[in-house]
Backbone bond lengths (Angstrom), bond angles and torsions (degrees), N, CA, C in turn:
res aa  C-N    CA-C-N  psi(-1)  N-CA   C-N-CA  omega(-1)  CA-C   N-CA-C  phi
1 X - - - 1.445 - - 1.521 108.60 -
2 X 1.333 133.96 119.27 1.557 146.82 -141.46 1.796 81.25 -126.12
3 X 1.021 140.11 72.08 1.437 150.98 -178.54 1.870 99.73 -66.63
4 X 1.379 119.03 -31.77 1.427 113.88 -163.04 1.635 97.20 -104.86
5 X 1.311 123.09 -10.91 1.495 102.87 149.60 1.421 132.06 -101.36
6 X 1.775 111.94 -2.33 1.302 117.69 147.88 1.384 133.07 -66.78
7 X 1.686 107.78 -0.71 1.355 103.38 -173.27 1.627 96.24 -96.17
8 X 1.260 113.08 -48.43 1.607 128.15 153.28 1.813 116.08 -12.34
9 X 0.970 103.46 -64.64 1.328 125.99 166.96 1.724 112.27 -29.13
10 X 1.372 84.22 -63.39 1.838 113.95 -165.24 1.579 111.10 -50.61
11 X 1.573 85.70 -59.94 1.615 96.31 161.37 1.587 148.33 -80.01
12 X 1.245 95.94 12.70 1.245 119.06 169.77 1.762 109.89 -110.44
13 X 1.211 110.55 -39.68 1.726 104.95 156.82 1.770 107.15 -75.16
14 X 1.220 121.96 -34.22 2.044 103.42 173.58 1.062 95.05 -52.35
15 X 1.704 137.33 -86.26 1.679 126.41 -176.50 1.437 105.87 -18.26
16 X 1.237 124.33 -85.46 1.345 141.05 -147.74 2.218 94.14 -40.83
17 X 0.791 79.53 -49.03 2.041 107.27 -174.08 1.850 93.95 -54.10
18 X 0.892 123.41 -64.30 1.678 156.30 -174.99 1.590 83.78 -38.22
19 X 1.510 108.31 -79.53 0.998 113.37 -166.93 1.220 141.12 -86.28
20 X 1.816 110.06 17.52 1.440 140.00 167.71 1.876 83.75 -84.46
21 X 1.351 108.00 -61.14 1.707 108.09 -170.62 1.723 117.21 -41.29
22 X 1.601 116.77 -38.97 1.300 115.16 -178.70 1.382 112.19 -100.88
23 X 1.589 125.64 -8.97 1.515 119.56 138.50 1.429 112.57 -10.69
24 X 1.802 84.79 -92.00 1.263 98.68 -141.79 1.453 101.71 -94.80
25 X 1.694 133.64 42.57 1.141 148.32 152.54 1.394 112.76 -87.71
26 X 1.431 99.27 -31.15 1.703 100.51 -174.94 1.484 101.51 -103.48
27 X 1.563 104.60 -4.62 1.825 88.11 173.92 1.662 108.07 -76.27
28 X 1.532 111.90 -46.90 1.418 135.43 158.29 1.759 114.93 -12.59
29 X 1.269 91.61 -51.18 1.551 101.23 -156.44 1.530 107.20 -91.78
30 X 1.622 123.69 -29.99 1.236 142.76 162.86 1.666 104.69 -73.39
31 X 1.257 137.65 -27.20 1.176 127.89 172.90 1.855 110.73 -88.07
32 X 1.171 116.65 -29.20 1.341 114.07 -162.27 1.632 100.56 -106.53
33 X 1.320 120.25 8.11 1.967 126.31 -152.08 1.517 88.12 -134.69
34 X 1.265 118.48 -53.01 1.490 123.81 -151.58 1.466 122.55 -113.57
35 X 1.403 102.46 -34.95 1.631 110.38 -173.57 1.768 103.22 -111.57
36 X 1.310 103.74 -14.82 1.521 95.23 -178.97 1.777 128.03 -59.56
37 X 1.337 113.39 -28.30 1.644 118.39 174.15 1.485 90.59 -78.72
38 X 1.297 132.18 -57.74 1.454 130.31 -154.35 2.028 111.15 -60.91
39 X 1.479 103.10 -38.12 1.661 124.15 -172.73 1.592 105.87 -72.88
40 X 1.106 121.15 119.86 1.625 131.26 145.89 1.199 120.28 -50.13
41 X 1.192 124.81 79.51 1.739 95.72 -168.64 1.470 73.65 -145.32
42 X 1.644 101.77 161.09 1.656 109.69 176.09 1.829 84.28 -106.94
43 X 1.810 78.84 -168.92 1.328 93.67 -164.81 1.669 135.66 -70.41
44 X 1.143 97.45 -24.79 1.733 123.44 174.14 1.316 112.67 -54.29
45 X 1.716 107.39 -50.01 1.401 131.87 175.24 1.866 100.90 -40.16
46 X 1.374 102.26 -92.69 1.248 124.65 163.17 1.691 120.71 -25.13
47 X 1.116 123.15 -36.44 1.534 122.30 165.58 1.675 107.96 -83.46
48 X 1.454 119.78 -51.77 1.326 111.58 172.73 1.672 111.96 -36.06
49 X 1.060 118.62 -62.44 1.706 131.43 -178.12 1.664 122.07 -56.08
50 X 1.757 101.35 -32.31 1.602 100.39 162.77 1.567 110.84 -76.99
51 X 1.387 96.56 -40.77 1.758 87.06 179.88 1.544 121.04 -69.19
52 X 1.109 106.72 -35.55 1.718 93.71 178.58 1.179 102.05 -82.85
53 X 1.693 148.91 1.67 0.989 108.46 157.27 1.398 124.77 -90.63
54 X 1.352 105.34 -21.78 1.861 113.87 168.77 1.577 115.35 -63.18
55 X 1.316 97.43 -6.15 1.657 100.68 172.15 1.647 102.84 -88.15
56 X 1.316 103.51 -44.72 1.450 95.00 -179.82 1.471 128.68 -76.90
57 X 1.129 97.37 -10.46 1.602 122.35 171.00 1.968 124.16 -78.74
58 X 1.179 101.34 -27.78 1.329 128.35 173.05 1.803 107.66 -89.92
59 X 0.950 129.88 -50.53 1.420 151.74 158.77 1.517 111.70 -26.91
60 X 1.530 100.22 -64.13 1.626 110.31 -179.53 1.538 94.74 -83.93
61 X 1.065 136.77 -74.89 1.097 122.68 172.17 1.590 121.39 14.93
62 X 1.575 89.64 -99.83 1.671 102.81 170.02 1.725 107.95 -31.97
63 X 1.265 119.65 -102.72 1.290 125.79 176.48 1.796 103.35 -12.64
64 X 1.088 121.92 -61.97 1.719 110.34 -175.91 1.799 118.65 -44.72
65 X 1.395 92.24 -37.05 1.675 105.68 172.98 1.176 115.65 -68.92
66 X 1.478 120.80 -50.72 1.297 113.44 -150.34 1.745 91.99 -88.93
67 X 1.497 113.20 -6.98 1.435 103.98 173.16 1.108 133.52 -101.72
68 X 1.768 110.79 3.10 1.395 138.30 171.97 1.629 96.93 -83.24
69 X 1.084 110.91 -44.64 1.907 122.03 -178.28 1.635 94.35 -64.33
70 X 0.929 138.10 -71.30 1.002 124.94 -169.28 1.444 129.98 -64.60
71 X 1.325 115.15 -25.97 1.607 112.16 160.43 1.387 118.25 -61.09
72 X 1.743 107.20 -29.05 1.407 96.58 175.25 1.610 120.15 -80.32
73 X 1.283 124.77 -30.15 1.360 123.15 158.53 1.302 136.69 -77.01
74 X 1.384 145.95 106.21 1.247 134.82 146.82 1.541 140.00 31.59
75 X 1.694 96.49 -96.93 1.117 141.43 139.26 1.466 119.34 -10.35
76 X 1.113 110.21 -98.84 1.407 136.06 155.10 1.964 117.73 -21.47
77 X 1.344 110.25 -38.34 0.830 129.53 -172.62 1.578 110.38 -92.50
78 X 1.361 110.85 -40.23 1.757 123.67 148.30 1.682 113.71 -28.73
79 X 0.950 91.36 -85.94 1.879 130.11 164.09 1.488 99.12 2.84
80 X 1.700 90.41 -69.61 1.759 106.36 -154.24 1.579 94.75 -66.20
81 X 1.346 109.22 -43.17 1.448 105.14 -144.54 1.626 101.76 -86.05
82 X 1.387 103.36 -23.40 2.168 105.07 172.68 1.752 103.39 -64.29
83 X 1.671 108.49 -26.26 1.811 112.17 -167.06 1.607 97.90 -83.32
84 X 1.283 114.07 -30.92 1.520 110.81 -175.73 1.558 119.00 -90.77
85 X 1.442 107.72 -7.16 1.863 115.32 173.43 1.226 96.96 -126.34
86 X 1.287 120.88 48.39 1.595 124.43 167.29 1.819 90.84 -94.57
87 X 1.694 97.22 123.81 1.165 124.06 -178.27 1.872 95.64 -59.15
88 X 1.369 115.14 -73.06 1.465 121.67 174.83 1.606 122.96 -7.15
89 X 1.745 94.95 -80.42 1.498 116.35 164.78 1.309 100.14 -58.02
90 X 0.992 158.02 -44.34 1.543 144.77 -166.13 1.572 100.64 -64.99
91 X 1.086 123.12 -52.23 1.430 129.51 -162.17 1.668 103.62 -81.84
92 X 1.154 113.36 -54.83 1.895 94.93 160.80 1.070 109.88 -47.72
93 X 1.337 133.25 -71.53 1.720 116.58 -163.76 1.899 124.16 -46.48
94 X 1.590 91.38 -17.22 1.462 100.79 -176.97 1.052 108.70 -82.10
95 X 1.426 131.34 -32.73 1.533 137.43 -177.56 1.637 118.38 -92.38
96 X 1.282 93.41 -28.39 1.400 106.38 157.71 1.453 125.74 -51.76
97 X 1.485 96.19 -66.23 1.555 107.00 179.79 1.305 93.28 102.29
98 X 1.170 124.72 -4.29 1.918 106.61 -160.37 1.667 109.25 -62.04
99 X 1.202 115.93 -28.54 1.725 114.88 179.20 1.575 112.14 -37.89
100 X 1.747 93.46 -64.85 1.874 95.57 174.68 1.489 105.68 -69.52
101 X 1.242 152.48 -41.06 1.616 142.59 -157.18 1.205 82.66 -64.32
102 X 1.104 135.84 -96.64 1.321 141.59 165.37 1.297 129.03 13.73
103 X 1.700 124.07 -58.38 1.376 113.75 163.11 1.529 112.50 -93.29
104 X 1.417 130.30 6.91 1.371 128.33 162.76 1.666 95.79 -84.67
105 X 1.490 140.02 -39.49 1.505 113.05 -172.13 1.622 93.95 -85.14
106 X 1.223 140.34 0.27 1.453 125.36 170.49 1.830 102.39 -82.82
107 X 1.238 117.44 -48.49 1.378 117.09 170.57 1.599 103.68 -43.34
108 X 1.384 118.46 -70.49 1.809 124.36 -178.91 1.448 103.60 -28.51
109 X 1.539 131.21 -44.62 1.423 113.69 -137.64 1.775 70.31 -111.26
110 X 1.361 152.60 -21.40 1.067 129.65 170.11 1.479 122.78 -73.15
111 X 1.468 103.90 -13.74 1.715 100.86 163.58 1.364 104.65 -78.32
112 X 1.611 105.94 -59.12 1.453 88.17 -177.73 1.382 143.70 -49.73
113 X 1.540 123.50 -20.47 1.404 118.87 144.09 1.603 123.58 -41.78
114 X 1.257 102.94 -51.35 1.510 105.98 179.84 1.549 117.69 -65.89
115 X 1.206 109.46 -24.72 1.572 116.20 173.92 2.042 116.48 -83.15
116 X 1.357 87.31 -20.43 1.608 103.12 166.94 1.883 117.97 -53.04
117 X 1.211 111.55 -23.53 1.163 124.86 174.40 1.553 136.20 -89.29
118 X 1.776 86.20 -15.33 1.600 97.47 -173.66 1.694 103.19 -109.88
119 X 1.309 113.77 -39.14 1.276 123.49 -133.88 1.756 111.37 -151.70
120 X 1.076 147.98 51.73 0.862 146.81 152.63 1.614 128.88 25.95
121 X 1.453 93.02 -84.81 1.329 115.19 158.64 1.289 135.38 -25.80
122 X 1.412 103.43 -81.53 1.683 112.26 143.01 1.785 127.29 -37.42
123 X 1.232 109.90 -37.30 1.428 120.97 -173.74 1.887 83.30 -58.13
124 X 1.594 113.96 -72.45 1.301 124.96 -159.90 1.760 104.77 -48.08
125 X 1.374 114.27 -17.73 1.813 111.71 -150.49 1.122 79.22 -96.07
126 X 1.607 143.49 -60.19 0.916 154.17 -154.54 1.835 100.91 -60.05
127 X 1.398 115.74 -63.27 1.555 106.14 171.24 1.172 130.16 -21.06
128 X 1.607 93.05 -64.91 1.554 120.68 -165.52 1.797 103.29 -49.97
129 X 1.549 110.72 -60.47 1.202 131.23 -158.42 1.623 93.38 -67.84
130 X 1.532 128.88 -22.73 1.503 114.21 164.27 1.009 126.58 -101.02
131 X 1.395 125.18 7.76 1.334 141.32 172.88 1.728 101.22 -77.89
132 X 1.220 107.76 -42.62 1.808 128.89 -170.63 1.534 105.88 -67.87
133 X 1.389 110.55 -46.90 1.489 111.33 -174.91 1.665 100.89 -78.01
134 X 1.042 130.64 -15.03 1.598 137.12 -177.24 1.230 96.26 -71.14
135 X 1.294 116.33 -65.39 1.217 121.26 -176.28 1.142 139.25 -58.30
136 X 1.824 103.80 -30.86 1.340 119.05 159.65 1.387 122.01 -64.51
137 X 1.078 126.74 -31.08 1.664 153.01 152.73 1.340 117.92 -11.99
138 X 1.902 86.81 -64.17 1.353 97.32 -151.98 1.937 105.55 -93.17
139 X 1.413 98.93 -16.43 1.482 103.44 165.49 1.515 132.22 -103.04
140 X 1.741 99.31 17.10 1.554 111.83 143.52 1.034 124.97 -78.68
141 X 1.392 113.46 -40.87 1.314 138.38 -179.03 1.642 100.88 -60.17
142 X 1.567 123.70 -36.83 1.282 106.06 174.04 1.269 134.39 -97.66
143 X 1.505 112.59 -6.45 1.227 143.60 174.31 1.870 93.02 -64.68
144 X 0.715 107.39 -67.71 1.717 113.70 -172.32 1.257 117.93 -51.61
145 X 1.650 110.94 -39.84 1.530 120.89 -175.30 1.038 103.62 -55.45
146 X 1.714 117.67 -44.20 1.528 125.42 -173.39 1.543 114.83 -48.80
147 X 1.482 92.79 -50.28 1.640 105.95 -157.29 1.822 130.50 -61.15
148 X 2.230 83.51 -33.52 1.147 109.88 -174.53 1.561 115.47 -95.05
């Protein structure tokens, strides 16, 4: 267990985390400050886009803490790194696939914002269709737990 280049690590995902947080603060602030008189969009549109970004904002959040907490503890820092090279969990997520579903329905719902502007329709297909792969995700993910 190489603990002093997992800590390395840590702090290179806090940045990485940091700067998912001021992303999508300034996407927030350019969508709700700047484009909101100019954009057609009804209201659904406009709540889909606050919520996923306060999701993603809440998301890093957490993770920034619990990875600031853990550089400061030891322990804690044990913890993370036996939960994140757990052979088990490693091998569901691999059979799962959920790593890629996962950043293909985060890609989906960032077009679909962008399609929120053109197209409605599409805005709605596009949801749906990442709501579906989430879901599909998450019941690979349980299908496997079973198996393994």
């Amino acid at each position: 267990m190489n603990l002093e280049n997992y800590h390395e690590v840590l702090k290179k995902r806090e940045r990485l985390y940091k700067s998912y947080i001021s992303f999508a603060l300034i996407f927030w602030g350019i969508g709700n400050f700047l484009l909101k008189d100019q954009a057609r969009l009804n209201d659904s549109a406009l709540g889909f886009i606050d919520g996923l970004t306060l999701g993603i904002e809440i998301i890093c959040v957490f993770w920034v803490f619990r990875i600031r907490k853990a550089l400061k503890d030891d322990k804690l820092l044990r913890e993370l790194y036996i939960d994140e090279h757990d052979e088990r969990k490693n091998f569901i997520k691999l059979k799962s696939g959920s790593n890629l579903i996962w950043k293909i329905a985060l890609g989906i719902f960032v077009v679909s914002i962008l399609a929120s502007y053109f197209n409605m329709v599409v805005f709605y297909t596009l949801v749906i269709t990442g709501i579906f792969l989430i879901l599909v995700s998450l019941s690979l993910k349980l299908y496997w737990r079973k198996m393994v």
